[in-house]
C-alpha positions as CSV (number, residue, x, y, z in Angstrom):
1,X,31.5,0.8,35.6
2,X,29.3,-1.6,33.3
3,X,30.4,-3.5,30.0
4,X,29.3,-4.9,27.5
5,X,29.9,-8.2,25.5
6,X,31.7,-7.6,21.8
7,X,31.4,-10.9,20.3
8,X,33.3,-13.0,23.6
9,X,35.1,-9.9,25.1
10,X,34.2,-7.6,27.7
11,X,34.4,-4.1,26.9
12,X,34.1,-1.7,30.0
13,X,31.6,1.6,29.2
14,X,34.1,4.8,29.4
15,X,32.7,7.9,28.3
16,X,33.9,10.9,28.0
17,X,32.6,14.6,27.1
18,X,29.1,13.3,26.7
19,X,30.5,10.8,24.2
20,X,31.1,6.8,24.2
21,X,34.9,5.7,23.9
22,X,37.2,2.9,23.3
23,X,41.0,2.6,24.1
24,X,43.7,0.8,22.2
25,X,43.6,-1.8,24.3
26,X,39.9,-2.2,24.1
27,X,40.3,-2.5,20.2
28,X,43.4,-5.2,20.0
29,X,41.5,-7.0,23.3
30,X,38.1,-7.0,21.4
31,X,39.9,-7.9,17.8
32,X,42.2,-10.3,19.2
33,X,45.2,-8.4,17.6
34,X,48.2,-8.2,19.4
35,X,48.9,-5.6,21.8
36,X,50.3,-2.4,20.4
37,X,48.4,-2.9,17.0
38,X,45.8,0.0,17.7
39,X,48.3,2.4,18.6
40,X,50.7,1.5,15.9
41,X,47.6,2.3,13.3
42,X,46.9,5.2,15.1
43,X,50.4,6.9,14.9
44,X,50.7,6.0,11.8
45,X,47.5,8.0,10.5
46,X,47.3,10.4,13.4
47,X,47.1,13.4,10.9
48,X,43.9,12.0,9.5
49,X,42.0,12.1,13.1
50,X,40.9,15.2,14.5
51,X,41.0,15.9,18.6
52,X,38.0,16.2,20.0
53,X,36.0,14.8,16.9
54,X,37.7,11.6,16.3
55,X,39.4,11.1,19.7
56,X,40.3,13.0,23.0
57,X,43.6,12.5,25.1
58,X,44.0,12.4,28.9
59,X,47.2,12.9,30.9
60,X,48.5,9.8,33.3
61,X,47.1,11.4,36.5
62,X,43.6,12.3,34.5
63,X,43.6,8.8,33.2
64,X,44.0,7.2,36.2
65,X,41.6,9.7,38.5
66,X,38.9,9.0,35.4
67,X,39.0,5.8,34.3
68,X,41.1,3.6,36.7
69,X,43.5,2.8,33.6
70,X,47.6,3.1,34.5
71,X,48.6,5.0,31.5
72,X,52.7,6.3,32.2
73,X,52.4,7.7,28.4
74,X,48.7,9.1,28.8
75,X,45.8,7.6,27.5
76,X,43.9,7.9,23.8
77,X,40.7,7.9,23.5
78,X,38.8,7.1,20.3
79,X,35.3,8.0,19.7
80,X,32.8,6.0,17.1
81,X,34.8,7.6,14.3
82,X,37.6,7.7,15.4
83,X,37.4,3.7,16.1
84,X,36.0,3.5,12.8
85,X,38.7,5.4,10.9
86,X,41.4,3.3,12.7
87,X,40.1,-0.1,12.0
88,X,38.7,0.2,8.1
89,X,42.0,-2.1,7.2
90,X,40.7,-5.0,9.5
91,X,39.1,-7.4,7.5
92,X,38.8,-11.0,8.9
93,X,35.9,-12.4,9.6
94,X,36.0,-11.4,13.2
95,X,36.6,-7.4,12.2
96,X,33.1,-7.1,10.7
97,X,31.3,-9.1,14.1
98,X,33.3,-6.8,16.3
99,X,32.6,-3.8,14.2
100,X,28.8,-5.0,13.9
101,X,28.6,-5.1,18.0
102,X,30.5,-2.0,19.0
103,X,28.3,0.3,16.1
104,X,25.1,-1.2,17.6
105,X,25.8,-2.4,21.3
106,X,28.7,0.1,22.3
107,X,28.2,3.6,20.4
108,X,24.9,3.2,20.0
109,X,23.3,3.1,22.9
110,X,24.5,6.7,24.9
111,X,22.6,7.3,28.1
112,X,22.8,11.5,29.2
113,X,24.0,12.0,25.7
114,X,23.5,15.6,24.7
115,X,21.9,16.2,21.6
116,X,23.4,17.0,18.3
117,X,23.3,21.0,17.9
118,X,21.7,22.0,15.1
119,X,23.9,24.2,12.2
120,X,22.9,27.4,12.8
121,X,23.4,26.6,16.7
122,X,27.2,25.4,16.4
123,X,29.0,29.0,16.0
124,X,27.7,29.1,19.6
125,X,29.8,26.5,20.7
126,X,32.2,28.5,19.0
127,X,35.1,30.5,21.0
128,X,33.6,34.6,21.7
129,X,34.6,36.5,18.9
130,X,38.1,38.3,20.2
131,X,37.4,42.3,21.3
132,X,37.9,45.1,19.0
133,X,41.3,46.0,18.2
134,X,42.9,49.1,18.6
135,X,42.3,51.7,15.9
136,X,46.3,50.9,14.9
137,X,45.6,47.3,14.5
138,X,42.9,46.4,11.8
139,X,42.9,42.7,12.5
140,X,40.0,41.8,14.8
141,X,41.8,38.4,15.9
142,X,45.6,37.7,17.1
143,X,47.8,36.4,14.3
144,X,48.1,33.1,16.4
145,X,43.9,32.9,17.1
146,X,43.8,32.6,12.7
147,X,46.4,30.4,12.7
148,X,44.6,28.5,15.3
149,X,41.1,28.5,13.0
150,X,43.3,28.0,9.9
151,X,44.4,24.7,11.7
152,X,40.9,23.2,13.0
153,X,39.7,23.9,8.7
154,X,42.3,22.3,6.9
155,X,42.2,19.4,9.4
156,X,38.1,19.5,9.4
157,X,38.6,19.0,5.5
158,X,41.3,16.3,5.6
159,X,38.7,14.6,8.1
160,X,35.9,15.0,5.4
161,X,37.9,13.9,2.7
162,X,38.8,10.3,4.3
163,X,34.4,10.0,5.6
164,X,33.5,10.7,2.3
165,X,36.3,8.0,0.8
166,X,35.1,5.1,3.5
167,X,31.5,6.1,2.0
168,X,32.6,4.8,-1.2
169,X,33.0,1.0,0.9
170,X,31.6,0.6,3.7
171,X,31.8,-2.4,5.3
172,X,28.2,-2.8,6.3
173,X,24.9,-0.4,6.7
174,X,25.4,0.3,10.2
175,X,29.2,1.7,9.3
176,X,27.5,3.5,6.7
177,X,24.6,5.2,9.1
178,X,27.4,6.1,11.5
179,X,30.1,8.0,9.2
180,X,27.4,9.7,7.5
181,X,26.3,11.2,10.8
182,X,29.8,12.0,11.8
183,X,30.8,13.1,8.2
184,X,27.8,15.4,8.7
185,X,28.9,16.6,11.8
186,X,32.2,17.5,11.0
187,X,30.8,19.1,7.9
188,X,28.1,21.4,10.5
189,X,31.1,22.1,12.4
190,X,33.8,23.2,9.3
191,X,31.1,25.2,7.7
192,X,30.6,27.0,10.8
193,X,34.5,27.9,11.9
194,X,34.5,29.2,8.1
195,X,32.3,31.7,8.5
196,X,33.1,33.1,11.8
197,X,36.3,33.0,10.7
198,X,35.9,35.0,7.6
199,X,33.6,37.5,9.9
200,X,36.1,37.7,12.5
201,X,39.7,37.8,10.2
């Protein structure tokens, strides 16, 4: 596994779905907090973040088979904006060099990185529309399938709402560049779960 230098720490590459990720460990190691702080901001704003989007979560056995790391509670992992998200209240000096390095020399740079699916390609990523009901059931989906899409909106527009907020301050340009892309991402994504939702509801 290689790694990369954030201003004097070494941060192991882990990725994960195609995507570059950080642990809570890799963000107090690299921001010199103490232990504990990353996941203290994290379950303390864990509504805000979106799984899958903003971070991903491995079981202690996946986390161990994956990435080496003993994890007894599992193991997060946070994506560019989900790293981000959970650091926009660091502010020392050393926040915006750590910040500066992991945008440019840890996100950044994504080797076998699929490319970003154009809109009108993401209702393919999409799950198949459920089959036909029955003549004595009108709804084409499950009650629990729309309150399954009902869940991935609202929190799709809880995640826009705090993007477009940190657009208001960003800390730099290259924080800027990178929540845009995600903001317009999640933004792809939301518009496309609307409307196969209100085809398929």
């Amino acid at each position: 596994m290689s790694s990369i230098m954030v201003a004097d720490k070494e941060v192991k590459v882990k990725e994960f779905h195609g995507k570059r990720v950080v642990t809570h460990r890799d963000i107090d190691d690299a921001h010199k907090r103490p232990q504990g702080t990353a996941r203290r901001n994290f379950s303390r704003h864990k509504k805000a973040f979106i799984e899958g989007v903003d971070f991903f979560v491995r079981n202690s056995y996946e986390a161990h088979r994956e990435f080496g790391i003993s994890a007894p509670n599992g193991l997060v992992l946070l994506t560019e904006s989900g790293y981000l998200m959970l650091v926009k209240s660091f502010t020392d000096d050393l926040a915006w060099q750590v910040q500066r390095d992991l945008v440019n020399l840890y996100f950044k740079v994504q080797p076998a990185a699929l490319p970003e699916p154009k809109p009108e390609q993401m209702q393919l990523a999409l799950p198949a529309p459920a089959p036909k009901a029955a003549a004595h059931n009108p709804l084409k989906m499950s009650p629990a399938k729309i309150a399954q899409y009902r869940e991935r909106i609202r929190k799709g527009l809880i995640t826009s709402d705090v993007l477009l907020s940190e657009l208001e301050n960003p800390v730099n340009v290259s924080a800027y560049d990178s929540m845009a892309r995600t903001l317009q991402h999640v933004t792809n994504t939301l518009v496309a779960d609307v409307s196969w939702f209100v085809r398929n509801s």
